[in-house]
Structures are given as C-alpha cells and as structure tokens.
N, CA, C and O atoms as a Maestro MAE file, in Angstrom:
{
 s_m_m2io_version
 :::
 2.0.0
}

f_m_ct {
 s_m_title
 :::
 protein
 m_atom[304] {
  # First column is atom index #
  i_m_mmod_type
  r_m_x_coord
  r_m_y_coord
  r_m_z_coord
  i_m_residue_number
  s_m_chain_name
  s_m_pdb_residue_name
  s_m_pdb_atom_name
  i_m_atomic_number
  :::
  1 25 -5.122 67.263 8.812 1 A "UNK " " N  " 7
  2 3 -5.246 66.059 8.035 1 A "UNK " " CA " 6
  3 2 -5.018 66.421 6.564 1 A "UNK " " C  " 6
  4 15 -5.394 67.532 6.189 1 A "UNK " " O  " 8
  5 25 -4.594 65.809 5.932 2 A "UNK " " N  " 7
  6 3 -3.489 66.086 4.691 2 A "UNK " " CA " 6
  7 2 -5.025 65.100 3.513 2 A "UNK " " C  " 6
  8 15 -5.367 63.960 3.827 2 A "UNK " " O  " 8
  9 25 -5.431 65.556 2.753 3 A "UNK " " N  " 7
  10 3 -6.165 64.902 1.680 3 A "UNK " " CA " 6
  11 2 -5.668 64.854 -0.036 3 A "UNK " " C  " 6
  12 15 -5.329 65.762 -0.795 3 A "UNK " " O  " 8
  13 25 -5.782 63.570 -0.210 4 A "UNK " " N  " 7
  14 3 -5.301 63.076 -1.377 4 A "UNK " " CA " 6
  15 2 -6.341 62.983 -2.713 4 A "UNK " " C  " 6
  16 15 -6.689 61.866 -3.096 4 A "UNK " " O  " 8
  17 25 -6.885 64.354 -3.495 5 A "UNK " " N  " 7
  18 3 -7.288 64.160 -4.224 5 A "UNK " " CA " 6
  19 2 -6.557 64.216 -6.251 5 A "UNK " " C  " 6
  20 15 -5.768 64.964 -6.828 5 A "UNK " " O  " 8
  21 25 -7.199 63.264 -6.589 6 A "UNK " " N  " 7
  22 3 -6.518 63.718 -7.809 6 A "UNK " " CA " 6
  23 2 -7.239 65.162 -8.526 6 A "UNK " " C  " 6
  24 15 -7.732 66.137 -7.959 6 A "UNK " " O  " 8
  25 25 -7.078 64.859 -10.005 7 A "UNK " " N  " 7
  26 3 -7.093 65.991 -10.898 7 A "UNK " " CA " 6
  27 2 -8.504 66.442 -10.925 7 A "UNK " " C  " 6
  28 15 -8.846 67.446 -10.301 7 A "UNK " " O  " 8
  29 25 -9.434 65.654 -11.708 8 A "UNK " " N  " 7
  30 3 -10.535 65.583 -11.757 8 A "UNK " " CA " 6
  31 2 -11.314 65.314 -9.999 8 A "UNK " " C  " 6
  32 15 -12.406 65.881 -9.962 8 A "UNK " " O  " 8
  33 25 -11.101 64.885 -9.186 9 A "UNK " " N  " 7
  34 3 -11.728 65.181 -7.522 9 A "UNK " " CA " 6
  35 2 -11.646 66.723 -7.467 9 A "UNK " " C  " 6
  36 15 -12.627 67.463 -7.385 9 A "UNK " " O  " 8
  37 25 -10.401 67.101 -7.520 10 A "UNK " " N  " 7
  38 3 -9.866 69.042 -6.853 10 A "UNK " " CA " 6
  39 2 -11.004 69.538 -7.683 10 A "UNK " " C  " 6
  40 15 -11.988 70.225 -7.412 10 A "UNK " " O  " 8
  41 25 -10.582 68.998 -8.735 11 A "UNK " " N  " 7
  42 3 -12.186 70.236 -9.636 11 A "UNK " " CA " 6
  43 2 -13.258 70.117 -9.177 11 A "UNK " " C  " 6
  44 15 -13.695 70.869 -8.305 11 A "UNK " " O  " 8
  45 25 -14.037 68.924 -9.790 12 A "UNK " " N  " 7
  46 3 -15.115 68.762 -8.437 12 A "UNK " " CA " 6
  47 2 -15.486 69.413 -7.363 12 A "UNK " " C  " 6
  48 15 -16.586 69.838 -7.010 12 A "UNK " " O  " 8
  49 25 -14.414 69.445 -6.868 13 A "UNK " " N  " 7
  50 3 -14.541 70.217 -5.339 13 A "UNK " " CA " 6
  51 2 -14.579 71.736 -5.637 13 A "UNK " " C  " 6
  52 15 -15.176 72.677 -5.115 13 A "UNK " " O  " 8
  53 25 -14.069 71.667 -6.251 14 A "UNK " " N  " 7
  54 3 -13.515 73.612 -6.093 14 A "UNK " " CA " 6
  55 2 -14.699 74.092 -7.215 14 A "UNK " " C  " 6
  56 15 -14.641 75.320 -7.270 14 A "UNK " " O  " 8
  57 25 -15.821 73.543 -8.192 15 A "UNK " " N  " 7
  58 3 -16.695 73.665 -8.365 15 A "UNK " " CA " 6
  59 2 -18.015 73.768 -7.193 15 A "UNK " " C  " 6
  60 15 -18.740 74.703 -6.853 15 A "UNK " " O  " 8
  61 25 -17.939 72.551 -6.842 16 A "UNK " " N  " 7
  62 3 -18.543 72.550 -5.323 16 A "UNK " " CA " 6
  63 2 -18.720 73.862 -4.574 16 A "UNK " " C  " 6
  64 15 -19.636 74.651 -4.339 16 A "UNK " " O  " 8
  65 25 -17.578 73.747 -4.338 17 A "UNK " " N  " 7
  66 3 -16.882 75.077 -3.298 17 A "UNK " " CA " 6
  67 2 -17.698 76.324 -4.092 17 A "UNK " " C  " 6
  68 15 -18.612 76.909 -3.510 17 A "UNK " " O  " 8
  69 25 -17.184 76.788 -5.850 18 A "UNK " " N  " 7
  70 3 -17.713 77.864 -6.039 18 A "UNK " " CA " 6
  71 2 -19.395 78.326 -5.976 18 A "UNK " " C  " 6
  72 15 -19.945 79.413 -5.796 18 A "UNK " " O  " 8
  73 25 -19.961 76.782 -6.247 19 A "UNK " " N  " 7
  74 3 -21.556 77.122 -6.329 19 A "UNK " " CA " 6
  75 2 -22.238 77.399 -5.096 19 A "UNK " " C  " 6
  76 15 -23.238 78.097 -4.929 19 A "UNK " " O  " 8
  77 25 -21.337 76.546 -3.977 20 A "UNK " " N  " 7
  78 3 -21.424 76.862 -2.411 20 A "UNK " " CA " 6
  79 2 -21.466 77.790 -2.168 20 A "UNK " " C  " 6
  80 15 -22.597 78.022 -1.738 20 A "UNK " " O  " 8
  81 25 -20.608 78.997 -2.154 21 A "UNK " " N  " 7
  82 3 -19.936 80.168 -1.935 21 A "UNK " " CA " 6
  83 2 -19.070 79.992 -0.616 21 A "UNK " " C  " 6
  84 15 -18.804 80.872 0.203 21 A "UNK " " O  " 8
  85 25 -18.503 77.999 -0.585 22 A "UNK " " N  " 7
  86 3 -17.784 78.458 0.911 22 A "UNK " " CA " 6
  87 2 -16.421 77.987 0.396 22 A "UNK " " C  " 6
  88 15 -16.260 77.789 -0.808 22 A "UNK " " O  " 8
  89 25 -15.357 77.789 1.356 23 A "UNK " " N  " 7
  90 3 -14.246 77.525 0.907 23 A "UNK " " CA " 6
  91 2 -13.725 75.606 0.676 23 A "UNK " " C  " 6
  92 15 -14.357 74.780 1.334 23 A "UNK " " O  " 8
  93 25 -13.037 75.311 0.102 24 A "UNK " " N  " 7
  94 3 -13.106 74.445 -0.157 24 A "UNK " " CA " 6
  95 2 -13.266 73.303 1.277 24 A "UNK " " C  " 6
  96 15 -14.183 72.494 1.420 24 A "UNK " " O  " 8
  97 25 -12.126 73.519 2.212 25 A "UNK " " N  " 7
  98 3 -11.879 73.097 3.232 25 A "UNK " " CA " 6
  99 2 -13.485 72.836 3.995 25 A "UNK " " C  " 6
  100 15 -13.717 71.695 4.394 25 A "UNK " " O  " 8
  101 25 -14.558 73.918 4.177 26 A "UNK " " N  " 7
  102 3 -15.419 73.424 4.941 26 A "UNK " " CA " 6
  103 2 -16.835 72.602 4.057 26 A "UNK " " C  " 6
  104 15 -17.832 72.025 4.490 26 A "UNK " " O  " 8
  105 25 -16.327 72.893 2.613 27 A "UNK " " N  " 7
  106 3 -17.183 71.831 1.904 27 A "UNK " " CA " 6
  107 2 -16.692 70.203 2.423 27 A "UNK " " C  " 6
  108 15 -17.452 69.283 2.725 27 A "UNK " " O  " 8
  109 25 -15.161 70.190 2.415 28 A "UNK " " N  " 7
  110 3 -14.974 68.558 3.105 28 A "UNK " " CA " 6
  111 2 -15.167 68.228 4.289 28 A "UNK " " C  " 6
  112 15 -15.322 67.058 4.640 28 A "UNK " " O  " 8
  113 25 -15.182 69.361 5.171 29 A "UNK " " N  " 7
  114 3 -15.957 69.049 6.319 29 A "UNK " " CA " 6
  115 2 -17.140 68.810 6.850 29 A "UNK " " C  " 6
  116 15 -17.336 68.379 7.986 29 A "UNK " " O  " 8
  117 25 -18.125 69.145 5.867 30 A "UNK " " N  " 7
  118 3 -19.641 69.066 6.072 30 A "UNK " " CA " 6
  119 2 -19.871 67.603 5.050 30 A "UNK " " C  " 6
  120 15 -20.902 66.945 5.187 30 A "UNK " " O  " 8
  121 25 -19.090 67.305 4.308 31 A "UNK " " N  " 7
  122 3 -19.218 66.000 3.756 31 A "UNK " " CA " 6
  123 2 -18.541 64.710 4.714 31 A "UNK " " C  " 6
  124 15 -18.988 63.563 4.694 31 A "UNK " " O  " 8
  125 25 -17.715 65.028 5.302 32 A "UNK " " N  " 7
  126 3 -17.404 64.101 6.238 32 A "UNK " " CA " 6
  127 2 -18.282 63.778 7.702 32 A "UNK " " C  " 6
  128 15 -18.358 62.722 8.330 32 A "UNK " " O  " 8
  129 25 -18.920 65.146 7.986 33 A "UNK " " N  " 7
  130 3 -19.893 65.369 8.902 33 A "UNK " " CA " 6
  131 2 -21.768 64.435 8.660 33 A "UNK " " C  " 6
  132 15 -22.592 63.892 9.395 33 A "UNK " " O  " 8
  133 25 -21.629 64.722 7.291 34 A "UNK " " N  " 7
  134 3 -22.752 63.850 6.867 34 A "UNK " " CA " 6
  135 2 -22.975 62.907 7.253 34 A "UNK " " C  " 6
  136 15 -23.892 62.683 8.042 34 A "UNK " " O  " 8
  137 25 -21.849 61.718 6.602 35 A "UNK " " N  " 7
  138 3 -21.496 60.683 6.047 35 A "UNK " " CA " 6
  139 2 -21.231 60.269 7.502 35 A "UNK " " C  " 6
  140 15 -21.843 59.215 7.677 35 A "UNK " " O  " 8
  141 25 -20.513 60.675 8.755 36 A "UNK " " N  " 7
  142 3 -20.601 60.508 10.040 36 A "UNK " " CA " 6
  143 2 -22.078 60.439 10.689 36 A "UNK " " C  " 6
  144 15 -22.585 59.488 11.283 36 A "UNK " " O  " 8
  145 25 -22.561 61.556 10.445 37 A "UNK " " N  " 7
  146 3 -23.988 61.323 10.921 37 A "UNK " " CA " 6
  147 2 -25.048 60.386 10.708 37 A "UNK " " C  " 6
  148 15 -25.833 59.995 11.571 37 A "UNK " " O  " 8
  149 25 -25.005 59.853 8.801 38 A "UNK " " N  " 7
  150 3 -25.911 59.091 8.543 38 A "UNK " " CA " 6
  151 2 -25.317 57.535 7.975 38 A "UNK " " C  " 6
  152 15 -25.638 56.766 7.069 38 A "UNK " " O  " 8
  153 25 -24.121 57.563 9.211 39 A "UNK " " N  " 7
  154 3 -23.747 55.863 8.466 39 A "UNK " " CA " 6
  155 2 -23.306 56.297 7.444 39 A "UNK " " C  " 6
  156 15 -22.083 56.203 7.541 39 A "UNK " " O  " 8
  157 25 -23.652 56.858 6.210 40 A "UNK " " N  " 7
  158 3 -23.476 56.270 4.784 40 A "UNK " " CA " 6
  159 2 -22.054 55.708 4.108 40 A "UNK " " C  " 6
  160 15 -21.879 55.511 2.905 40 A "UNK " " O  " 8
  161 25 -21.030 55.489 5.236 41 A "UNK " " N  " 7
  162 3 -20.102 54.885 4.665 41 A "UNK " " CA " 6
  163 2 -20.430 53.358 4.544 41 A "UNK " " C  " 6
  164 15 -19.637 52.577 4.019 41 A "UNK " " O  " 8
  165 25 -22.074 52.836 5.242 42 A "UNK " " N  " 7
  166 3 -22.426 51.804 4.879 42 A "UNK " " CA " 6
  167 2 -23.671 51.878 3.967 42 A "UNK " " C  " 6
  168 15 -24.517 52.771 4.009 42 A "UNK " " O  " 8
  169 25 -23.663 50.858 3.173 43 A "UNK " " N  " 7
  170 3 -24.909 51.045 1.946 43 A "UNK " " CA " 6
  171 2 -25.818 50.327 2.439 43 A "UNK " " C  " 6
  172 15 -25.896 49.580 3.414 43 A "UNK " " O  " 8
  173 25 -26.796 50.798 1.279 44 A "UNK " " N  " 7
  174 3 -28.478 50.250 2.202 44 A "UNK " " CA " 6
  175 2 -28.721 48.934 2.360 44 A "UNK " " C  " 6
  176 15 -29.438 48.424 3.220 44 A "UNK " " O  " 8
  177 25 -27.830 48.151 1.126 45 A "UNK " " N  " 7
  178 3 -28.037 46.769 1.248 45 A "UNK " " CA " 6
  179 2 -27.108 45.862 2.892 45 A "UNK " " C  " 6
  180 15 -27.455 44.757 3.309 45 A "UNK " " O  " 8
  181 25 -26.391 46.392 3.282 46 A "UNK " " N  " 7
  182 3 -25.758 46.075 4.320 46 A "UNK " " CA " 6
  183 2 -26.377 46.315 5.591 46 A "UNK " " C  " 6
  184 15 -26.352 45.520 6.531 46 A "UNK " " O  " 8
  185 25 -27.147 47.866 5.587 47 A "UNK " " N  " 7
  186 3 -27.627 48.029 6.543 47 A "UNK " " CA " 6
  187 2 -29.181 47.105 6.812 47 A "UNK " " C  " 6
  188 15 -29.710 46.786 7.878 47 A "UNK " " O  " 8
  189 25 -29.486 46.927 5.823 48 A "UNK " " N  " 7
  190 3 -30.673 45.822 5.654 48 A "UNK " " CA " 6
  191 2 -30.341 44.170 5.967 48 A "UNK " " C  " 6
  192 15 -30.996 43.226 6.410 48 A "UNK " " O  " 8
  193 25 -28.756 44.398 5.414 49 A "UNK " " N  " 7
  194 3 -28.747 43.198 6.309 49 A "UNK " " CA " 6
  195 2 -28.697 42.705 7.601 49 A "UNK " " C  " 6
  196 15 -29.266 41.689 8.001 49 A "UNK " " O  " 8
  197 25 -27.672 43.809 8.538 50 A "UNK " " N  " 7
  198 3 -27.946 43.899 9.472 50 A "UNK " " CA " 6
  199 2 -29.451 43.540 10.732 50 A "UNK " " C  " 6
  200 15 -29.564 43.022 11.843 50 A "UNK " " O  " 8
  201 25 -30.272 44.117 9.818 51 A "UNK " " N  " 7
  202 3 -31.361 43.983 10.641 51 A "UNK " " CA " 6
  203 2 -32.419 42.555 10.169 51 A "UNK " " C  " 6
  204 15 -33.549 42.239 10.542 51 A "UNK " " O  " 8
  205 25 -31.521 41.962 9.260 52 A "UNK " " N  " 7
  206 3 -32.636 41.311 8.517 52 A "UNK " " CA " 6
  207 2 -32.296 39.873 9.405 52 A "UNK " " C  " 6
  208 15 -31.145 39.527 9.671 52 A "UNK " " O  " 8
  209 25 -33.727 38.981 9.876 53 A "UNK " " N  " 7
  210 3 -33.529 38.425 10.891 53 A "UNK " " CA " 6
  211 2 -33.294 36.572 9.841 53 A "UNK " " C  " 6
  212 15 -34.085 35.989 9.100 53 A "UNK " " O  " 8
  213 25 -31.655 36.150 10.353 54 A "UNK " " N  " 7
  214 3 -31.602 34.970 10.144 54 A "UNK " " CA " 6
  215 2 -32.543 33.240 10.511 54 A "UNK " " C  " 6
  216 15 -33.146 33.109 11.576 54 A "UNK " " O  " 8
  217 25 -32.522 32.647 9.967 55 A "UNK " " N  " 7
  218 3 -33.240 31.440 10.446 55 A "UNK " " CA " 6
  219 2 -32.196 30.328 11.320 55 A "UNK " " C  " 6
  220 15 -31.182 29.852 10.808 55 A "UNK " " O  " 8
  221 25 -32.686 30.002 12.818 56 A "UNK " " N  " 7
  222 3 -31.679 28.737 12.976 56 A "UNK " " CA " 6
  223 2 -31.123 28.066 12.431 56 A "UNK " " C  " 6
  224 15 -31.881 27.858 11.484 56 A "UNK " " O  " 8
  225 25 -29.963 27.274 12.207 57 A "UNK " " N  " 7
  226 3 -29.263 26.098 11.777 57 A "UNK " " CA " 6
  227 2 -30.484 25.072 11.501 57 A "UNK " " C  " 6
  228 15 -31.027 24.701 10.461 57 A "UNK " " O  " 8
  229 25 -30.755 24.670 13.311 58 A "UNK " " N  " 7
  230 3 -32.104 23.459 12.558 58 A "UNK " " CA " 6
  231 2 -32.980 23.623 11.980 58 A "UNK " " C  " 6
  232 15 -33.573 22.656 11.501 58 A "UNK " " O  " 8
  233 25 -33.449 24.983 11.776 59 A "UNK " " N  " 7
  234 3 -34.665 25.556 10.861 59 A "UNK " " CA " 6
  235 2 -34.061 25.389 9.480 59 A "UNK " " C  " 6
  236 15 -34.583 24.402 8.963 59 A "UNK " " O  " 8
  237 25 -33.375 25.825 8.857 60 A "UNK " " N  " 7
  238 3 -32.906 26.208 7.581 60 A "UNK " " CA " 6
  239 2 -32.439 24.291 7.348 60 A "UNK " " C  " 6
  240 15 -32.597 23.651 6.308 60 A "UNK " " O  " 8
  241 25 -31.988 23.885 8.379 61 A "UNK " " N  " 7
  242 3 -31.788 22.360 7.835 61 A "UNK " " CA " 6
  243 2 -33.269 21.317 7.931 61 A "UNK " " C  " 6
  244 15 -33.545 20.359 7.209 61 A "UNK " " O  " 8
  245 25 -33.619 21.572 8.439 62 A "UNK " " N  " 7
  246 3 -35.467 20.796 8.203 62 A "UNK " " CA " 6
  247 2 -35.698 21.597 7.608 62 A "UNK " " C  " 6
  248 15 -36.266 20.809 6.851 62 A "UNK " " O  " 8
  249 25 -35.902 22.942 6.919 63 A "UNK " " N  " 7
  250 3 -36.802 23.340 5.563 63 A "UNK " " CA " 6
  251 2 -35.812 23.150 4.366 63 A "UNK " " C  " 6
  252 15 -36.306 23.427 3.273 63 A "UNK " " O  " 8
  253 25 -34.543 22.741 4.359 64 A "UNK " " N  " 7
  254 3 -34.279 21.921 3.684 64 A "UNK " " CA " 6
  255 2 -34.530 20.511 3.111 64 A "UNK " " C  " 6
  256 15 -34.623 20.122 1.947 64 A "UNK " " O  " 8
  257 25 -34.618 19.796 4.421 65 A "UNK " " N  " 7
  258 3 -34.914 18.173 4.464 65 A "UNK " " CA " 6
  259 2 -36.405 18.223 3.544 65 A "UNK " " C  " 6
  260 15 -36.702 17.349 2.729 65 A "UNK " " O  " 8
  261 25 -37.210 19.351 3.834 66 A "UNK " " N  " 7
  262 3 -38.437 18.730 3.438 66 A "UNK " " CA " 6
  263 2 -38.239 19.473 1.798 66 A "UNK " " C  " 6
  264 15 -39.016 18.980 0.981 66 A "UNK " " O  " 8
  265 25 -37.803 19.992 1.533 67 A "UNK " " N  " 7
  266 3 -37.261 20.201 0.387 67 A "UNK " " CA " 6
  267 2 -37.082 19.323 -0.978 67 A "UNK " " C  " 6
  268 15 -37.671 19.263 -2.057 67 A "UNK " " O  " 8
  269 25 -35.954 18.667 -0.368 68 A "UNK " " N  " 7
  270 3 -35.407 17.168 -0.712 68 A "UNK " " CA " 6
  271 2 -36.301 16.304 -1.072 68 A "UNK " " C  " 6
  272 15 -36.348 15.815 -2.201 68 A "UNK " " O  " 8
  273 25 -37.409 15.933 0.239 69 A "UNK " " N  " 7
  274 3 -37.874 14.670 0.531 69 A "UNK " " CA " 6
  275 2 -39.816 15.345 -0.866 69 A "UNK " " C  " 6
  276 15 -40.672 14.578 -1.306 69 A "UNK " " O  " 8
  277 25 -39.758 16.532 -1.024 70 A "UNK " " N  " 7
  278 3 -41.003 17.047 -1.809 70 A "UNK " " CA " 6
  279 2 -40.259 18.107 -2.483 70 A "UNK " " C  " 6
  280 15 -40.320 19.233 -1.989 70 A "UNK " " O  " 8
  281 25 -39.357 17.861 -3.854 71 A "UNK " " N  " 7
  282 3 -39.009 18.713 -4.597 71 A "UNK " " CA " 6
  283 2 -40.197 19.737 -5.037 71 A "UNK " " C  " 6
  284 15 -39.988 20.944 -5.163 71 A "UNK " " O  " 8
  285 25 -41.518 19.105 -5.267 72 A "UNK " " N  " 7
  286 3 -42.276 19.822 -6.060 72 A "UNK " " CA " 6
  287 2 -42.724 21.007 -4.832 72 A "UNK " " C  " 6
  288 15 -43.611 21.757 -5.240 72 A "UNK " " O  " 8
  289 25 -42.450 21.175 -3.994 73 A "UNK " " N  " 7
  290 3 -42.787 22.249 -2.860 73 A "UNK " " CA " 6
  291 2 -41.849 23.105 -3.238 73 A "UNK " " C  " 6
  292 15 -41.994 24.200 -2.695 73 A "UNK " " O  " 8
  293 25 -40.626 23.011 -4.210 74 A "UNK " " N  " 7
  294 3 -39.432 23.988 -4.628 74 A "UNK " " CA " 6
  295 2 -40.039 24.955 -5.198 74 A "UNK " " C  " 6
  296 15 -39.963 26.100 -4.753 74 A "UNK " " O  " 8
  297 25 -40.694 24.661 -6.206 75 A "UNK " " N  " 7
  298 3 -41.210 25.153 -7.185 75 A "UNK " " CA " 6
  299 2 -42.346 25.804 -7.049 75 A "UNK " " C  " 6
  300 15 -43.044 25.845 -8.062 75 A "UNK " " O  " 8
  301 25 -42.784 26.384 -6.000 76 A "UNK " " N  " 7
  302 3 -43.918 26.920 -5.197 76 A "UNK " " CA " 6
  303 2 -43.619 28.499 -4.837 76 A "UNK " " C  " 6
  304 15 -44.431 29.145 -4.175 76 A "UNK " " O  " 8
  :::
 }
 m_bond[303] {
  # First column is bond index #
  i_m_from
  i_m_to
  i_m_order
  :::
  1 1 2 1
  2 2 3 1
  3 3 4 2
  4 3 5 1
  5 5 6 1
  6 6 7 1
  7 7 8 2
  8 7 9 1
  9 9 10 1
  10 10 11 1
  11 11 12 2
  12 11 13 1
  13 13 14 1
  14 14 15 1
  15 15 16 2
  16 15 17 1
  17 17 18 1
  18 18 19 1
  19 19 20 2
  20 19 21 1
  21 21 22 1
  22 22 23 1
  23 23 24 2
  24 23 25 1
  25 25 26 1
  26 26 27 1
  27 27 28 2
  28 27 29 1
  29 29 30 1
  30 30 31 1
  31 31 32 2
  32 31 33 1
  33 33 34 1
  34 34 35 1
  35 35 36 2
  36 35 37 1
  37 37 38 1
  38 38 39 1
  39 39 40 2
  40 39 41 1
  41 41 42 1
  42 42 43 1
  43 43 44 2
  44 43 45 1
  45 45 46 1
  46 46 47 1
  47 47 48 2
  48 47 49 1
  49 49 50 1
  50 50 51 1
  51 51 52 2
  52 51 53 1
  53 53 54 1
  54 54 55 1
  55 55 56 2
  56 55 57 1
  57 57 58 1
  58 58 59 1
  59 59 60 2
  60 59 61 1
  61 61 62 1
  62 62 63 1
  63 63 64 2
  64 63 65 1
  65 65 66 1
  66 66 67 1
  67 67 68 2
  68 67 69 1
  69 69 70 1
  70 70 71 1
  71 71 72 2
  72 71 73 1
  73 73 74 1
  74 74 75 1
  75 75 76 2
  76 75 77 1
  77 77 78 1
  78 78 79 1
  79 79 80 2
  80 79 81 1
  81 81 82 1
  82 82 83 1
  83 83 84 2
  84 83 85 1
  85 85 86 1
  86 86 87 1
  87 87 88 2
  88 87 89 1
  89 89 90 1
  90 90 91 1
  91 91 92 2
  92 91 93 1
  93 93 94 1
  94 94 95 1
  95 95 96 2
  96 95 97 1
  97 97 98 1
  98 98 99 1
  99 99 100 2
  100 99 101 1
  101 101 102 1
  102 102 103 1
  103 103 104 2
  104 103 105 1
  105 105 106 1
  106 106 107 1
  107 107 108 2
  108 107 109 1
  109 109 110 1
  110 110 111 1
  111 111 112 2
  112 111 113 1
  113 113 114 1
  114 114 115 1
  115 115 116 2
  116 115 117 1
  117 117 118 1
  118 118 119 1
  119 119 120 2
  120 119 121 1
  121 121 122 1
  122 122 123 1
  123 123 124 2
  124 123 125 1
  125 125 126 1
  126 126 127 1
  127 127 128 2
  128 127 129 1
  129 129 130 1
  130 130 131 1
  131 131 132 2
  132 131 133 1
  133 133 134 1
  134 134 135 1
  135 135 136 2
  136 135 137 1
  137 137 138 1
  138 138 139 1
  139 139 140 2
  140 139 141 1
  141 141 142 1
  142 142 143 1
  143 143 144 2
  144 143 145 1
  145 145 146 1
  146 146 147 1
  147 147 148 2
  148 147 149 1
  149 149 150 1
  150 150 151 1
  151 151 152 2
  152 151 153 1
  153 153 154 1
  154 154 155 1
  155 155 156 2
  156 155 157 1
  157 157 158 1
  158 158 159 1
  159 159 160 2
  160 159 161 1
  161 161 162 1
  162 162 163 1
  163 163 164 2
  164 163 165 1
  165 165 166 1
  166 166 167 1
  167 167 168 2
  168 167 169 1
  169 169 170 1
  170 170 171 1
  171 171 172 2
  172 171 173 1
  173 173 174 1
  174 174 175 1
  175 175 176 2
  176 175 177 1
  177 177 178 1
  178 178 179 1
  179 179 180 2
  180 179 181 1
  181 181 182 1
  182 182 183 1
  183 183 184 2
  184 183 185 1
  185 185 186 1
  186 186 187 1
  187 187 188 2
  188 187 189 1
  189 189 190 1
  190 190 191 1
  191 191 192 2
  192 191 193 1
  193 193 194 1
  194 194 195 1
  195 195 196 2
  196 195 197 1
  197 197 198 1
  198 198 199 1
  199 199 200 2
  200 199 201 1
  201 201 202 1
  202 202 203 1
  203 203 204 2
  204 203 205 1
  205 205 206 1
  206 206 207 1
  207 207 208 2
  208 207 209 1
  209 209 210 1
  210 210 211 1
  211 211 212 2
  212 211 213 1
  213 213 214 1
  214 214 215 1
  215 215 216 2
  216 215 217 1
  217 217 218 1
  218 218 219 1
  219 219 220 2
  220 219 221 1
  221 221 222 1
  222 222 223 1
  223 223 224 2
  224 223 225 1
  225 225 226 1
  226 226 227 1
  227 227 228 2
  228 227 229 1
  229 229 230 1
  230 230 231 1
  231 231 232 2
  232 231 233 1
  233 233 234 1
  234 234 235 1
  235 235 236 2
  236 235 237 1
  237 237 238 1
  238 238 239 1
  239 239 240 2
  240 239 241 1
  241 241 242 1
  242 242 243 1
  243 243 244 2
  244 243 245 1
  245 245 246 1
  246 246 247 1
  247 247 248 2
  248 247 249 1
  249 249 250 1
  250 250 251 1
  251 251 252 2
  252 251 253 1
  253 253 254 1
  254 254 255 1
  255 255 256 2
  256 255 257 1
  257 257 258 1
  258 258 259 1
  259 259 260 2
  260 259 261 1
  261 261 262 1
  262 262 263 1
  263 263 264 2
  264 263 265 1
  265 265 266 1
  266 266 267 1
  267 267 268 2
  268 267 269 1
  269 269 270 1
  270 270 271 1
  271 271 272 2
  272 271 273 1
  273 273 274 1
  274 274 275 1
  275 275 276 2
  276 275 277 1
  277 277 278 1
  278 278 279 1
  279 279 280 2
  280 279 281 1
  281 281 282 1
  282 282 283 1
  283 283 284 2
  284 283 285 1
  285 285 286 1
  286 286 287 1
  287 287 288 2
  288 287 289 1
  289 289 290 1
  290 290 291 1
  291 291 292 2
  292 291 293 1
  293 293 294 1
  294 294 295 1
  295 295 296 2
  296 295 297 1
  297 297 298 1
  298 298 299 1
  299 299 300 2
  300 299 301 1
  301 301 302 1
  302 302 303 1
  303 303 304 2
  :::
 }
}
C-alpha cells in the first residue's frame, strides 16, 4: 500500500519513528492497528450518538403539542 504523506506529515513521522527506535513503516502500522481496534476513526460525539436513545414520532409530537398549548412549560 503506497502512502501519501506531505512535507511536514514525513517529518512527523520519521521523528516518531526516531523517538520510537522503530522504523518508520511499523510506526504506520501500529497506528492503523489502533485506530482499527478502537473505532477511533469515529469520534466520541458520534459514538454517543449512536447509543443515545431517540423519542417516537408521537412522543416528540405530543411533547410538542403541549409545548405550544403551555409555552410557559418552555421555559422550565
């Protein structure tokens, strides 16, 4: 697999690499290995959404209605 970094990424890396003491190649492999392991190509706010539990149609539209019908319950 062929990787496309620019000027400032290669350095990065090859800093990486030197404080590592490994070669560059298996520093991108243990970063891709991560990032495989822990999701993190999704962020926390997504993954929260995921789990975060929606309200029915008719729920969210009657706690609307009563909304409407008792603005001052908005403001609560």
């Amino acid at each position: 697999m062929k990787i496309d970094l620019n000027f400032e990424e290669t350095s990065r890396l090859e800093l990486l690499a030197l404080h590592a003491a490994k070669p560059k190649a298996q520093i991108l492999i243990e970063a891709a290995r991560y990032l495989l392991d822990h999701d993190a190509g999704c962020c926390e706010h997504c993954r929260a959404a995921e789990t975060q539990k929606f309200l029915p149609d008719d729920e969210m539209e009657a706690r609307f209605a009563r909304i409407l019908r008792h603005p001052s319950h908005a403001q609560h």
